[in-house]
N, C-alpha and C positions, 0 to 999 in steps of 0.2 A: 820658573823665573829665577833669574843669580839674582840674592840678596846683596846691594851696597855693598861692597867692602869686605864679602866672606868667599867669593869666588865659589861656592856652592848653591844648588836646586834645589828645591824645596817643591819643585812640581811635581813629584812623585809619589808624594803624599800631602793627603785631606788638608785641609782646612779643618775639618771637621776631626781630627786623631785627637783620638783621647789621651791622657799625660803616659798612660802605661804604654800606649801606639809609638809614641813619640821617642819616652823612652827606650824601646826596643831598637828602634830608627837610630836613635844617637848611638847606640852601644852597637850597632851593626857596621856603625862608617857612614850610613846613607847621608847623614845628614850632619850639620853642627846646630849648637843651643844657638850659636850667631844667626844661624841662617832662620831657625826656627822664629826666634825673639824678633828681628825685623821683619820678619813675615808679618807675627802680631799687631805688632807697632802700626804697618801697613796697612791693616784690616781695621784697625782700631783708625787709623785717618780715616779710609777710605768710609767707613760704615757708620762711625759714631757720632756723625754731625745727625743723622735722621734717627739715631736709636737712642742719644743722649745717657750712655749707660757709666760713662767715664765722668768723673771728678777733675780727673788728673792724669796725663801720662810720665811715666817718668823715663826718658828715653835712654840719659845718660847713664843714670848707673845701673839699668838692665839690660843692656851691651855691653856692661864692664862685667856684670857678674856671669852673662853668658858666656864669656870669653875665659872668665876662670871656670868656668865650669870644662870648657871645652878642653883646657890645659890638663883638667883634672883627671879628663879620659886618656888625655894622650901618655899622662902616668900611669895609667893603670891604677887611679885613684877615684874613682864615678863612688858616689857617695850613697849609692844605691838608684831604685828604678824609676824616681821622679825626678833626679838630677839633669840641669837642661830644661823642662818647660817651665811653660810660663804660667803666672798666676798672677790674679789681681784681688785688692782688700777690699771689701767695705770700708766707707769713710765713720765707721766707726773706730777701727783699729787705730792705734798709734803709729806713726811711720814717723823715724828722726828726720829732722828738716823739713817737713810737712806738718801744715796745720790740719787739726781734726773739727770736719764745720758738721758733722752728724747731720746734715743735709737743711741746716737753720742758720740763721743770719745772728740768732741772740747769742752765741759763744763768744768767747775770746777768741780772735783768730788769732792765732800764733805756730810759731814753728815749735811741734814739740824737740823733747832732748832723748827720747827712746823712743825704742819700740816695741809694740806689743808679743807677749810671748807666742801669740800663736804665727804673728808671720814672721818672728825668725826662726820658729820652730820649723817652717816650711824652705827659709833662707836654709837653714840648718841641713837640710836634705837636699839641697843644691836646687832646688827652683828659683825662677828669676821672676823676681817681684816688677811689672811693667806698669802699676797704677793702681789708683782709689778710686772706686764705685761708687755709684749714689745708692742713696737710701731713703726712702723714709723719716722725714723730721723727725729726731732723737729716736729714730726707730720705731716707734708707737703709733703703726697703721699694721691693715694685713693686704687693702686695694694695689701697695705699692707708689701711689700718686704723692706727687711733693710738689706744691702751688710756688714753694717759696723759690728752691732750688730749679725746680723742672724734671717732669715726670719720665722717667725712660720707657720707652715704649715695646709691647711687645711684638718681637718679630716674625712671631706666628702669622701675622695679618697686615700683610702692606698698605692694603686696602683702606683700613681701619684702625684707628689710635685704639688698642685695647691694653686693657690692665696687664702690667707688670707679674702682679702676686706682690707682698713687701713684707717685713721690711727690706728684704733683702733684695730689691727691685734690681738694682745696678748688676749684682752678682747674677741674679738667674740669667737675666737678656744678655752680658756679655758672654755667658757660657755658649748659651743657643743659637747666638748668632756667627756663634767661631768666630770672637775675638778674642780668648786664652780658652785652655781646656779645661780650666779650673778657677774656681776662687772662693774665698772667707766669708761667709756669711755668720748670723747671731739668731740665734731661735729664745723667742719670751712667751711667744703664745703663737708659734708657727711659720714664724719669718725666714727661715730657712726653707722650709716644705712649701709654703705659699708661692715663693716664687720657684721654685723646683716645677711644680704640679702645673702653673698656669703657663710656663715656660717650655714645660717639656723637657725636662733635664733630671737629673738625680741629685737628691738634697739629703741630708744625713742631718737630724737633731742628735746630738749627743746627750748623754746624762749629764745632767751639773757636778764638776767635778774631774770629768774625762778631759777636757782640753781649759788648760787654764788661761782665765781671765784678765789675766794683767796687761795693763796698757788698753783697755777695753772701757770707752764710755757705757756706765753703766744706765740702764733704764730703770727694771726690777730685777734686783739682785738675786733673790729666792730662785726665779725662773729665766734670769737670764742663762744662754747655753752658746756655745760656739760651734760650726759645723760647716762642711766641706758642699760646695754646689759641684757636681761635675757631667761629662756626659754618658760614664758607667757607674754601674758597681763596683768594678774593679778598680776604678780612680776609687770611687769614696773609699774606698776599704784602706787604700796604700793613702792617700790623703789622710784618714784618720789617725794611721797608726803613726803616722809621722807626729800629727798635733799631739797626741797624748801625752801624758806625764806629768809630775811634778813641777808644780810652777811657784816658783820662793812667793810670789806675790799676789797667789791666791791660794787661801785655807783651803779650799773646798775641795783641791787636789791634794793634799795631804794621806798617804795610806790607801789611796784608791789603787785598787788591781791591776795589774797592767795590760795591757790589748793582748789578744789574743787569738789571730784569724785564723788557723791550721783548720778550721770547719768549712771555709769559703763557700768550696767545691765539693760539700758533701751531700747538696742535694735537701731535696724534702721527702723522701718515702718515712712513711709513717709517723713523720712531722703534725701533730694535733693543730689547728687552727682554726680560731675562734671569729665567730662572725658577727654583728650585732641582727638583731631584728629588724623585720621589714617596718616597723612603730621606727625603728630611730633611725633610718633611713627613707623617713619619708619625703627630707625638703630635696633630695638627690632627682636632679635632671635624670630624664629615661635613658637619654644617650649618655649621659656619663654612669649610669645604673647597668646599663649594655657591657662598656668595656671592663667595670668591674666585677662582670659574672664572670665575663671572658678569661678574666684573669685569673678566679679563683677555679674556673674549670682547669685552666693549663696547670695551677697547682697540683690538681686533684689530680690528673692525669699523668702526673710527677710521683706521683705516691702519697700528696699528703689528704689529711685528712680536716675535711671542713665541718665546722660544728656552726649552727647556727646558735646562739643564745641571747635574751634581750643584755642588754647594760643595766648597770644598778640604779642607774639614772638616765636621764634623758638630755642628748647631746648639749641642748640649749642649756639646760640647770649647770651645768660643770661652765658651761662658757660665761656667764654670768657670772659664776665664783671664782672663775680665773680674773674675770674683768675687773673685779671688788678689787682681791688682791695686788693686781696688776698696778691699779690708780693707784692706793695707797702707798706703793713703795716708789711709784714715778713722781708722786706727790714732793716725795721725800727727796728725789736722786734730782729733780728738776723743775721744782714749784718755786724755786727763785729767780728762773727764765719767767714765767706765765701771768705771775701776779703781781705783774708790775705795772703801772699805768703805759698805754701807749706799747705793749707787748709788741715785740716783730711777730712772734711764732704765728704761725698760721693757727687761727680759729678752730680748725677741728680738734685740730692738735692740742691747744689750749684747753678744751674741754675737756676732753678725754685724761689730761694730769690733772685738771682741777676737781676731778672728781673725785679727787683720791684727798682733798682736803677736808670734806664733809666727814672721811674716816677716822673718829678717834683711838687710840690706843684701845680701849674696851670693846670696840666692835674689830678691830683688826686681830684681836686675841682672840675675839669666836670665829674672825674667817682662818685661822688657821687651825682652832678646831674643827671646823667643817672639813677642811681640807684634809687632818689629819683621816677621818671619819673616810672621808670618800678614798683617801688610798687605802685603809682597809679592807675599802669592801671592792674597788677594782682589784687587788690581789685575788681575794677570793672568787671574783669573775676569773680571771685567766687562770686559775689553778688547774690542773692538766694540759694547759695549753701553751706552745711555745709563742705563740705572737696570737695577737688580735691584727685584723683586718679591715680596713673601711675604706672607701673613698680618701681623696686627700682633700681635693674639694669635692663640695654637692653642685655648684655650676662649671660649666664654661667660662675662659676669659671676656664679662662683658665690653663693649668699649668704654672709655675713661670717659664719654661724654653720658652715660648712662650711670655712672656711678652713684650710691648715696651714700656720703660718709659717716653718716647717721645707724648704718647696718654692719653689719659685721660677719656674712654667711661664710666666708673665707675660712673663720676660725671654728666651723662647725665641728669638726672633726679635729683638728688640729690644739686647738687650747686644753682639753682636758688632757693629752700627754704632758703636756707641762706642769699641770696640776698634779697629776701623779709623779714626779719627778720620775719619769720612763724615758725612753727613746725611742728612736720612729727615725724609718728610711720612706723618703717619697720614690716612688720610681713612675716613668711614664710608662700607662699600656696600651696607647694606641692612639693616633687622630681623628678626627673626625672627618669628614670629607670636603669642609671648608678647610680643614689645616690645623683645627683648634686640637689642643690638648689632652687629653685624661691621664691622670694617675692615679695610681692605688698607694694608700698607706700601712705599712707596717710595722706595727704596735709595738712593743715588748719591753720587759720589767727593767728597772734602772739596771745598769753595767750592761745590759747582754745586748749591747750594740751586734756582737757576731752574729747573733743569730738572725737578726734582721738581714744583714747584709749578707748571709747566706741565706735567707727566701731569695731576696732579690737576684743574687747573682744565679741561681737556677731557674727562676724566669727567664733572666738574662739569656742562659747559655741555651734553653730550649728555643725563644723565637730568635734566634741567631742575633742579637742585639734588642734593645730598646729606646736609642734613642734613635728620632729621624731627624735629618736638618731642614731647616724652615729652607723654603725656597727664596732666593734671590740674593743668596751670600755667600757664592762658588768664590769670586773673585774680588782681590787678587789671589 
């Protein structure tokens, strides 16, 4: 199909091209960021009245920026290998002229005057920013569901409203459903991976500190983490490198290492990796227990080596001590929304910051002694070990009408990385024969984002990809 106004085809390639696909495509001639970017646009009409993944599109000035970009090849100036695609933010980020509603009615709606470091960090790399995603009221679910705003649905199951994954709900569904090939998500206790895993897509938690937080509503600042949703390893790997660095407007990037992917491609032979026990793996569905044998046989089969060992704790203890901490500091970032008479925010959501007001100073100074206590002693679990291994979730995406928001199994696995201040790559390994999901998660110690994202991209490159696209979202 010729794109409006660019006199170019875009029928020659996916819907489904991943940012690094795409870019190869623009730098070959095949194609322009024009042609690409109205495709989106397109897909994004035609699809997101039933997926509800969009906040916002912004049509105007990602047609303006495609067209510089397209200029910038015709100099001989491409800004490198994501320059040209598209990408869409969480409506957590700042975007100038755009109000930030963090997916609740209780903000100030207004147009901010900036924007957040990480998506001009990606502006910076010549991607074209085409909208804001929903989310999760202030972020603080893992179901993905928002009563207030409206829940985006996953496109795994046409059939069936099922859960997102959150909070980064908007961002997983529009990956998966090939409406941009990338986008912004925020990980506090999973929100990146959650909707990566239930999605079927690849989700990268960062370390606190690797992609700075400025212009970013915060929830819990301790744990709050920025990271790339996309449909490879090789997007999150070029997505990350681009986010990183020094960000004047958060400490927490100050003096941190710089990225460093020259390992990508270097495989797993005698790569050590650590497994938990069949005890802390117990709440894991058998079909999702299935693809993650599957997964670590292909590892093993790779050359690396699987160690089973139990955890110092038991997955639920660490989710719990996330959850303490989590309230207290939401308490703090967003108990002037909640505790007010006649509150907008939705009820669960409510609950979940006001618990964090029960928390005084004296007990918030033991929960970070605990905390400190429990990364001690996970260090001392993974020692010999380049990553831990688990499930990303223990279930399947149930439907949203099955939901209890009262539970939290989403963050079985997923919450205690953040408690250790580590990082973790979700990747998918496989569907089920309805269509549904599985991922596996990949552990590893703060900074060593590379080495995650080298497991993953040698899975990658063995089953000749991993992600599949959901059915009934060829066209246009």
């Amino acid at each position: 199909m010729r794109r409006e106004g660019t006199g170019v085809s875009t029928d020659d390639i996916s819907a489904f091209a991943t940012a690094a696909e795409l870019g190869r495509a623009l730098a070959s001639g095949a194609t322009t960021a024009e042609a690409v970017t109205r495709r989106a646009l397109d897909r994004i009409a035609a699809h997101d009245g039933a997926l509800h993944s969009f906040v916002v599109t912004l049509p105007e000035a990602a047609i303006e920026a495609a067209k510089e970009s397209d200029e910038r090849r015709r100099q001989g100036k491409a800004k490198g290998p994501l320059d040209g695609a598209p990408f869409a933010a969480k409506d957590l980020f700042h975007v100038a002229g755009q109000p930030t509603c963090a997916g609740s009615l209780a903000l100030d709606v207004k147009a901010q005057t900036a924007t957040a470091n990480a998506v001009t960090r990606l502006a910076d790399a010549g991607m074209v920013l085409v909208g804001k995603v929903h989310t999760v009221e202030f972020a603080f679910g893992s179901w993905g569901t928002n009563p207030v705003a409206g829940t985006p649905l996953n496109p795994r199951d046409p059939a069936v409203p099922r859960a997102p994954g959150g909070s980064s709900s908007g961002s997983g569904v529009a990956v998966a459903a090939g409406l941009v090939p990338a986008a912004l998500g925020t990980d506090t206790g999973g929100s990146v991976r959650n909707p990566a895993g239930m999605c079927g897509v690849v989700g990268l938690k960062t370390t606190v500190g690797r992609v700075g937080r400025g212009g970013l509503l915060a929830l819990a600042t301790s744990f709050d983490s920025v990271g790339p949703l996309a449909r490879s390893v090789e997007d999150a790997a070029l997505l990350f490198e681009a986010l990183s660095g020094r960000d004047p407007d958060d400490p927490a990037t100050y003096g941190v290492p710089p990225v460093r992917l020259d390992t990508l491609e270097q495989g797993v032979a005698g790569l050590r990796l650590r497994v938990p026990a069949a005890s802390n793996l117990a709440s894991v569905q058998p079909a999702v227990m299935e693809r993650f044998r599957a997964a670590l046989a292909d590892l093993e089969a790779l050359g690396a080596v699987i160690e089973e060992r139990p955890m110092p704790q038991a997955p639920e203890a660490y989710m719990a001590l996330t959850g303490d901490l989590m309230a207290a500091e939401a308490w703090h970032n967003l108990g002037r929304y909640v505790d007010v008479e006649n509150s907008v925010v939705d009820p669960a959501i409510r609950a979940r910051v006001l618990k964090g007001r029960a928390i005084d100073a004296a007990r918030y100074q033991q929960l970070l002694e605990d905390r400190r206590a429990a990364q001690v002693a996970f260090a001392h679990y993974l020692d010999g070990a380049g990553a831990m291994l688990t499930p990303t979730s223990p279930i399947l995406p149930p439907p949203v009408a099955e939901i209890d928001e009262a539970t939290t199994p989403l963050g079985t696995f997923t919450r205690f990385v953040n408690l250790m201040d580590a990082a973790a790559l979700s990747v998918p390994v496989g569907l089920m024969g309805d269509g549904l999901p599985t991922a596996l998660q990949i552990v590893v110690p703060r900074f060593e984002e590379a080495t995650a994202l080298r497991i993953g991209r040698a899975l990658e490159r063995k089953r000749g990809g991993l992600f599949q696209p959901p059915s009934g979202y060829d066209a246009p």
